[in-house]
C-alpha positions as CSV (number, residue, x, y, z in Angstrom):
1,X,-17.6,-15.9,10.7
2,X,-17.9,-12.0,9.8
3,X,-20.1,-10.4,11.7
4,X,-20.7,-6.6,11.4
5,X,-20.3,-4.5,14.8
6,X,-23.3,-2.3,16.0
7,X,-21.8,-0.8,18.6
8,X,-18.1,0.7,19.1
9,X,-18.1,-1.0,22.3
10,X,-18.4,-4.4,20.9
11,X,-15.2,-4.0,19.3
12,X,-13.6,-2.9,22.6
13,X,-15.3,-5.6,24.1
14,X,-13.3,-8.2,21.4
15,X,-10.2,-6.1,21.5
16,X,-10.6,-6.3,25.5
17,X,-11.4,-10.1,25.2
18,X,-8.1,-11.3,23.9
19,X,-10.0,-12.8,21.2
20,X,-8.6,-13.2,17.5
21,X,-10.1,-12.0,15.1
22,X,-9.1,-9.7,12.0
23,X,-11.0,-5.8,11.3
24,X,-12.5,-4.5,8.1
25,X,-12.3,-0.5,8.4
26,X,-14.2,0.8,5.3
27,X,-16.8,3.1,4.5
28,X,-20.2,2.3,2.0
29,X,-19.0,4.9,-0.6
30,X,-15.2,2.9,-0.6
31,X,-14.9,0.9,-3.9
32,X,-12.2,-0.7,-2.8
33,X,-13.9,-2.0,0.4
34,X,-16.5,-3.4,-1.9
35,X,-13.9,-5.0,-3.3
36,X,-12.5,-6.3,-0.4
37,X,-15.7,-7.9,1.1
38,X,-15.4,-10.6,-1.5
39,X,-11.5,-11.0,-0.6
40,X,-12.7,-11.6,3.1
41,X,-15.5,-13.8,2.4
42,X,-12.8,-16.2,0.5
43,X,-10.4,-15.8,3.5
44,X,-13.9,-16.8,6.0
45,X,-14.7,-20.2,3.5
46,X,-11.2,-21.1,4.7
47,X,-12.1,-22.0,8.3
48,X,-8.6,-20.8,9.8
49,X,-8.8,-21.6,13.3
50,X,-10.0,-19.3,16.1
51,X,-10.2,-16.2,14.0
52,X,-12.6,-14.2,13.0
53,X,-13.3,-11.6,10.4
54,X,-15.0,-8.2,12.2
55,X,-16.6,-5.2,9.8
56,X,-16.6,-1.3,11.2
57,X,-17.9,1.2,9.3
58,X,-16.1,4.3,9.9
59,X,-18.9,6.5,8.9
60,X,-21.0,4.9,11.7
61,X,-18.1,5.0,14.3
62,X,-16.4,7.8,14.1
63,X,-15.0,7.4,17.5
64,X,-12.9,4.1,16.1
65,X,-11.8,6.0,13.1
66,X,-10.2,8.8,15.6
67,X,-9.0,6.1,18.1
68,X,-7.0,4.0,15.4
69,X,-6.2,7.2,13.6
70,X,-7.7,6.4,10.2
71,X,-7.2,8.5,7.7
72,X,-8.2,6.7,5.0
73,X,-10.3,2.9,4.4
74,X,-10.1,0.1,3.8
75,X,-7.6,-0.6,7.1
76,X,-6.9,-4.2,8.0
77,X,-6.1,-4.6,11.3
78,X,-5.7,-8.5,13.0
79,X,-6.0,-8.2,17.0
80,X,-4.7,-11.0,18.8
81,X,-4.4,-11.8,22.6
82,X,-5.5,-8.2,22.9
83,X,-3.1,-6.2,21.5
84,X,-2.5,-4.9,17.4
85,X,-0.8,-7.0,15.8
86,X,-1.0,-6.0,12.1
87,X,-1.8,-3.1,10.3
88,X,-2.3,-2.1,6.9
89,X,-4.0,0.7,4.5
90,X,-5.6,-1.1,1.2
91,X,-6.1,-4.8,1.1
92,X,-4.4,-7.6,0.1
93,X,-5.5,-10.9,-2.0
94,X,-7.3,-13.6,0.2
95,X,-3.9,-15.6,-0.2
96,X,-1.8,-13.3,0.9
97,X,-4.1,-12.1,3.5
98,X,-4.8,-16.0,5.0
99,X,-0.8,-16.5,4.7
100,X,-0.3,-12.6,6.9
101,X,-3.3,-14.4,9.3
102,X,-1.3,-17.7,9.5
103,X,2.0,-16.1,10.4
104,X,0.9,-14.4,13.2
């Protein structure tokens, strides 16, 4: 499921959850998060257990941007069990990305 968040404290609310799920930082103007939609949509037809895919527009919260230090989008991030446990600038093919998903 990808699901868009509202409200910053939603994500805290999954973060806080322990839940697992994998964020989309990226901006409307971003090319490359256009891009990248279409790469998580392909990872989301896979059906990989217990996660699932979370979108944050940065221009909408700035707060997350300053709190996860962006400097740039698209940022992947997975969360699991509460915690960070993956970052990365830029995106990755939905293979790569479902094998980064699977190995954590």
């Amino acid at each position: 499921m990808i699901r868009e968040i509202k409200i910053s404290d939603d994500f805290r609310e999954a973060v806080a959850s322990g839940k697992f799920f994998l964020a989309d930082f990226y901006a409307d103007w971003c090319e490359p998060c256009k891009w990248l939609d279409e790469i998580l949509k392909e990872v989301d037809s896979r059906g990989l257990t217990g996660l699932e895919i979370i979108k944050i527009n940065t221009d909408k919260h700035l707060d997350l941007s300053h709190e996860y230090n962006l400097k740039s989008v698209p940022v992947l991030m997975i969360f699991r069990k509460g915690k960070l446990s993956w970052r990365m600038n830029g995106f990755l093919t939905a293979e790569e990305l479902v094998e980064k998903v699977n190995s954590i």
